[in-house]
C-alpha positions in Angstrom: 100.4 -78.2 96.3 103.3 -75.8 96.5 103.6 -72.1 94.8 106.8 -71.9 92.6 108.2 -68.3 93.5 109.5 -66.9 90.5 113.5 -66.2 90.7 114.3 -62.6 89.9 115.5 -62.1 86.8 118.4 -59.4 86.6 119.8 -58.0 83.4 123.9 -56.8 83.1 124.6 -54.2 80.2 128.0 -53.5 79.9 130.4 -53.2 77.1 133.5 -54.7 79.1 132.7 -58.5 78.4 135.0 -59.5 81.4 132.8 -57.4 83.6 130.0 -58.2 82.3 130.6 -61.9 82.4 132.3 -61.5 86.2 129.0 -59.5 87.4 126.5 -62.0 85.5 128.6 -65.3 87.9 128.4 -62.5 91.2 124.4 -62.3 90.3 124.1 -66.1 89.8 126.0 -66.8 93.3 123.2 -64.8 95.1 120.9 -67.1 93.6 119.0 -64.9 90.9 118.5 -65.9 86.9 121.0 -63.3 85.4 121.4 -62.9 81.6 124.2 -60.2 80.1 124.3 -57.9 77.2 127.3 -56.0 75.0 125.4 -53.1 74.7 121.9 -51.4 75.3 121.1 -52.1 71.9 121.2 -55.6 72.1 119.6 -55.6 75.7 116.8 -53.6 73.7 116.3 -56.3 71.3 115.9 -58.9 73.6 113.0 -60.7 75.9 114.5 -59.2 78.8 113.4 -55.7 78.5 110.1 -57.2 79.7 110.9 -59.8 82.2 114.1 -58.2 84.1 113.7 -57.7 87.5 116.4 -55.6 87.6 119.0 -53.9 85.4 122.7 -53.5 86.4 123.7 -51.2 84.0 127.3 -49.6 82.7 126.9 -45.8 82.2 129.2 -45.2 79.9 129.0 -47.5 76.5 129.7 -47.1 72.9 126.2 -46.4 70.7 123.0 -45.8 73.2 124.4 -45.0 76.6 123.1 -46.3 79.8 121.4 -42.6 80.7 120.0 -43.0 77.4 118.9 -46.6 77.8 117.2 -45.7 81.5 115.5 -42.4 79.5 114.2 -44.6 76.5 112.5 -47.2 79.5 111.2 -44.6 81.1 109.6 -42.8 78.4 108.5 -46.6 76.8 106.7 -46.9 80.6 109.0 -49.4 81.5 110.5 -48.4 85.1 112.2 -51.7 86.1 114.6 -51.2 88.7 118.3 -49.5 87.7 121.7 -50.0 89.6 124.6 -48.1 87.7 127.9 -49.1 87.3 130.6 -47.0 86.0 134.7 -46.9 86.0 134.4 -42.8 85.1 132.4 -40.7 88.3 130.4 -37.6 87.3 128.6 -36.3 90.3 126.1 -34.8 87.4 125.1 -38.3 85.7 124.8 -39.8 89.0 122.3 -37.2 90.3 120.7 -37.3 87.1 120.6 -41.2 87.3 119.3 -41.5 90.7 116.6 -38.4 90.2 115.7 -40.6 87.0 114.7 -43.3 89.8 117.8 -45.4 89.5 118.1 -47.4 93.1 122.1 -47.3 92.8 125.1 -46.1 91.3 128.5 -47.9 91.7 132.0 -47.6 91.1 134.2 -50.0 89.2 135.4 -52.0 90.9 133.0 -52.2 93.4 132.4 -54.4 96.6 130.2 -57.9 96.2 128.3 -56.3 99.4 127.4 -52.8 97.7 125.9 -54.8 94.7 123.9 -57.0 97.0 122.5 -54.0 99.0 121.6 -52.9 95.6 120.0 -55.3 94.6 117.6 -56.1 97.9 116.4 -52.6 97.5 115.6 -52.8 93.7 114.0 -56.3 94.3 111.8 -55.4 97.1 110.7 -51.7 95.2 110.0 -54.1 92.0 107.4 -56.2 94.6 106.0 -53.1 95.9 105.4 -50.8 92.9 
C-alpha cells in the first residue's frame, strides 16, 4: 500500500478580489490546494489558520492588516510560512515583515517565477521546522 502525500495547502488574503482570485488559479496551476480570503478577518475565522501551509498575504488591507495578521500568528504560536504581497513598497514594512520571519515579500504585479521561488522556500521551511 501506497502513502498519500498530503498537498500543501496555501492561503491568499487579499482585499483585491481579482488578485486574489488570479493568485488563488496561479497556486492551483503549481499543483497545491489553494483557498482565498477578503480580509484577515475572515482568513482568521476560518479552518485554514490551522491547516495552511502557507500564507500569501496582501500588506496593506482595510480592518486587521497583513503586519498585523503575521503579529497576531506569531503571538497565537502559529508561525506558518508568510510571502507578502503589496502594490505600495515601504522598505520599513518589508524589513519588519521579513525580520518577523516572513520568507518573501512581493510587488504587485509580480512575476509567476518570483511566487514559485517563494513558495519552494516556504514549503520546504514548513517540512523542516
Amino acid at each position: 500500500m501506497f502513502a498519500l502525500s498530503k498537498v500543501p495547502m496555501i492561503s491568499i488574503v487579499d482585499d483585491d478580489r481579482s488578485l486574489r482570485e488570479a493568485t488563488k488559479g496561479l497556486v492551483r496551476s503549481f499543483g497545491y490546494g489553494a483557498d482565498a480570503f477578503a480580509s484577515a478577518e475572515e482568513f482568521l475565522q476560518s479552518d485554514r489558520v490551522n491547516d495552511s501551509s502557507c500564507l500569501i498575504l496582501d500588506v496593506n488591507m482595510p480592518g486587521l492588516s497583513g503586519i498585523e495578521l503575521q503579529d497576531q500568528l506569531i503571538a497565537q504560536g502559529n508561525h506558518m510560512p508568510i510571502i507578502f504581497v503589496t502594490a505600495v513598497h515601504e522598505e520599513a514594512t518589508r524589513a519588519k515583515a521579513l525580520k518577523a520571519g516572513a520568507v518573501g515579500f512581493l510587488s504587485k504585479p509580480f512575476r509567476e517565477e518570483w511566487l514559485i521561488d517563494r513558495l519552494d522556500v516556504a514549503l520546504k521551511r514548513d517540512k523542516t521546522d
